[in-house]
N, C-alpha and C positions, 0 to 999 in steps of 0.2 A: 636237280640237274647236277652231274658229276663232270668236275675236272679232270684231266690227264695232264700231269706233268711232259713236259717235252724232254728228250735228252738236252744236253747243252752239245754244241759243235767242237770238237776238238781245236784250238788254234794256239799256233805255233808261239810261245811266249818267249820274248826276246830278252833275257837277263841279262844285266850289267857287264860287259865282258870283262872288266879290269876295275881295280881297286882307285880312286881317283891320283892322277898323274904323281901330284905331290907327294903323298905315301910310301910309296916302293917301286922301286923301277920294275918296268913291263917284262911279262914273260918274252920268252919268245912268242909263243903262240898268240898271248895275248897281245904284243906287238903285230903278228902276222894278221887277228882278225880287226882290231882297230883301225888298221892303216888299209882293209877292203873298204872299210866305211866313209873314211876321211878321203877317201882315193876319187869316191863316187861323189863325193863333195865338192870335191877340189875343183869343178866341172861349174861356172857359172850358168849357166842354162840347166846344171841336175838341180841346183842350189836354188836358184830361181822358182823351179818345178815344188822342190820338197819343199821350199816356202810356201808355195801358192797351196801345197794339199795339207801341211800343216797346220793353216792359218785360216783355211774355207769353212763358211757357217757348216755344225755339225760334224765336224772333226774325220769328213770325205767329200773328194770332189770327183765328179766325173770328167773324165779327159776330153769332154766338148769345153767345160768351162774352164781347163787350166791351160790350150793348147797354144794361144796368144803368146809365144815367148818371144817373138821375134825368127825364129828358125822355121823349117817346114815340118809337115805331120809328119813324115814318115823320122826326121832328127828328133820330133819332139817322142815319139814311140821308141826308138831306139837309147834315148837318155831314162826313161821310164823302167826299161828291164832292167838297166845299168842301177838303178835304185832298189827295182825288187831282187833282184838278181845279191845284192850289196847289204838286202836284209833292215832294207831302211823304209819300203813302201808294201804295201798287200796291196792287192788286186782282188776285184771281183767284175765279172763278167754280169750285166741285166740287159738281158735285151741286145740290141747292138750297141751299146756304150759301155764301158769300161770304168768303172769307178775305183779310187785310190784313197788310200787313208795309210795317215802315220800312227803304228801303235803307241800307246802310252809308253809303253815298255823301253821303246828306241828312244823318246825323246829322254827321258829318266836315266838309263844308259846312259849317251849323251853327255845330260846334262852332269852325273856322279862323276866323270872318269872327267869332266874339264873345272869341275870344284878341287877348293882346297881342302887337305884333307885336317879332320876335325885335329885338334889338339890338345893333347889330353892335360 
């Protein structure tokens, strides 16, 4: 019996946008993509949302199990692109449900640029 490798799938790998805070003040740029992200934060029901898909068994939930925010489906769908749109959530389409997941990448990001920076 012979195996076939599979290709792997291309996906978008989200790298640390800036050097952490303490370090060296922001580019511009770097200031202008940081502040998309923290924008899409600033939103206690987006914050709510990327908690619940951060933190659901197997590192994605689909949007029947995270939709309980307190707001309606179509607010809870509209805070949802505001996150993938923001470069903070992926999406994948199964079926008629919609599952979301936080890449490693974004939380790592994140978490570099809100550490202090080492010292030498």
């Amino acid at each position: 019996m012979t195996t076939k490798a599979l290709p792997l799938l291309e996906t978008e790998a989200v790298t640390p946008c800036c050097p952490p805070l303490s370090e060296r003040p922001l580019t511009a740029e770097e200031a202008e993509r940081t502040a998309v992200m923290f924008k899409a934060l600033g939103d206690p029901v987006r914050l709510r949302l990327f908690s619940l898909v951060a933190s659901h068994e197997g590192g994605e939930a689909c949007v029947c199990d995270i939709s309980d925010v307190g707001v309606s489906q179509p607010t809870v769908s509209h805070h949802l692109k505001k996150l993938r749109e923001a470069g903070l959530l992926a999406s994948e389409r199964r079926g008629t449900w919609v599952y979301y997941r936080v890449e490693p990448s974004v939380l790592a990001a994140m978490g570099q640029l809100l550490t202090r920076a080492a010292t030498a």
